[in-house]
N, C-alpha and C positions, 0 to 999 in steps of 0.2 A: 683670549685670542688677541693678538696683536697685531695690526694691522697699519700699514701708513701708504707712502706716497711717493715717490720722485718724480716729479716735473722738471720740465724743459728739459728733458736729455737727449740724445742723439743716440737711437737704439740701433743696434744692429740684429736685425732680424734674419732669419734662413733666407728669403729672397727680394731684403727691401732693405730701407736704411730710412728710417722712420726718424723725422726730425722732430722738436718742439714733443717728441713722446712726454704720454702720463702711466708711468709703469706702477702697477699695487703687488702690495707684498705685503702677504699672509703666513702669520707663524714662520717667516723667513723665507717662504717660496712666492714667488713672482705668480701671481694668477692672472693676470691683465696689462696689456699693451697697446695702449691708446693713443690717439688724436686730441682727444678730449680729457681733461681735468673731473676728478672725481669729487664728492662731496664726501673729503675726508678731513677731520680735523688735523690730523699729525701727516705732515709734508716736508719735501724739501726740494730745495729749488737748486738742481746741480749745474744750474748757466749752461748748457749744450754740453757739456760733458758726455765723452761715450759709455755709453751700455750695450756692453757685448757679452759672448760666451766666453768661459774662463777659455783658454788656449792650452794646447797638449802638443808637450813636445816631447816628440818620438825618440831621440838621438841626443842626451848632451853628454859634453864629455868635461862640463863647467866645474863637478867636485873636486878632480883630479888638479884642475886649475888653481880653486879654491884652497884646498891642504895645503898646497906646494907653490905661493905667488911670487917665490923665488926658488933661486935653485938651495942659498942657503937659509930661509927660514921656512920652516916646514909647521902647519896651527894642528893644534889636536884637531880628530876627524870630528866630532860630535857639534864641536863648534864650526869649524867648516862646515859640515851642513845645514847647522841654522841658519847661516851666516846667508851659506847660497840659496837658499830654499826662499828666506826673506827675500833676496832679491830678484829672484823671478819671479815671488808673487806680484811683485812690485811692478812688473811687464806684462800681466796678466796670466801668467803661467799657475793652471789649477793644476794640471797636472805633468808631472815630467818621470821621463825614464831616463835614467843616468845609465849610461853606456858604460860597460863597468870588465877593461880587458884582462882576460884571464891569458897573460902571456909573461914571459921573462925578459925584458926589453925597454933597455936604459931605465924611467923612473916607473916603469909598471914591473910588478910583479904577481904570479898565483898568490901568495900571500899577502900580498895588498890588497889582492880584488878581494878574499875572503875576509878582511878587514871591513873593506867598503859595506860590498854584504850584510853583513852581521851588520853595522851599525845603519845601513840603510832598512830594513828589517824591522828593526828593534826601533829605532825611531816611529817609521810609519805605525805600529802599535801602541803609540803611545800616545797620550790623548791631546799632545801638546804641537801637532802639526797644523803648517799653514796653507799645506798643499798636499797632493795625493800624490807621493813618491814612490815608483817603480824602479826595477831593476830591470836591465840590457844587457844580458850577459853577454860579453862578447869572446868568442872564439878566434883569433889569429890562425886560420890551417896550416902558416911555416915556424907556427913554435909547441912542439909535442910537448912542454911541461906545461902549458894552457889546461890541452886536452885532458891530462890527467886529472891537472888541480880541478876542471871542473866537472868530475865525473864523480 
């Protein structure tokens, strides 16, 4: 069993904001959120550093960004999403749903989105993710090859 410590962090709790916290953590899961310093050999002292819930975000449309950070250099998809995945967890973002349009219209297309797809997919299976990434299909109701491509 593994166990240690982090002191002096600044917790965010469901309805407090718990300062100077002593948070323990067992086998990787937090069992205890304190006031009080426990009698544990292995600690760390994060200076008022916050401690929060990972964050989830419902809507990004950040991959799309990511492939294409110009209009003429376009990154393989695979590494685009490391790329961004790394940077949200970096914002505290555990989990995100990439908004992912299934439309024909200027740089989206149905055949990009089933790109996306597949490679967001196949990533989240695979044991080397730093976040829990979801897909957002989205549907455009004024563009009918959307509809098909995603049916």
């Amino acid at each position: 069993m593994s166990i240690f410590q982090i002191e002096n962090a600044t917790a965010v709790l469901p309805n407090d904001v718990l300062h100077n916290a002593c948070i323990i953590v067992e086998d990787g899961i937090i069992v205890k959120i304190s006031e009080h310093r426990a009698d544990i050999p292995r600690s760390v002292d994060v200076h008022e550093a916050i401690c929060m819930p990972g964050v989830v975000d419902s809507h990004s449309d950040g991959l799309e960004t990511e492939i294409l950070p110009r209009p003429s250099a376009r990154l393989p998809l695979d590494f685009s999403l490391r790329s961004f995945e790394a940077r949200v967890r970096s914002a505290g973002i555990t989990t995100l749903y990439h908004g992912i349009g299934f439309e024909n219209d200027g740089p989206r297309s149905v055949e990009l989105a089933h790109q996306f797809v597949d490679a967001i997919h196949d990533y989240s299976h695979s044991n080397n993710t730093l976040i829990e990434n979801k897909v957002l299909y989205r549907l455009d109701a004024r563009d009918a090859d959307g509809h098909e491509g995603l049916t």
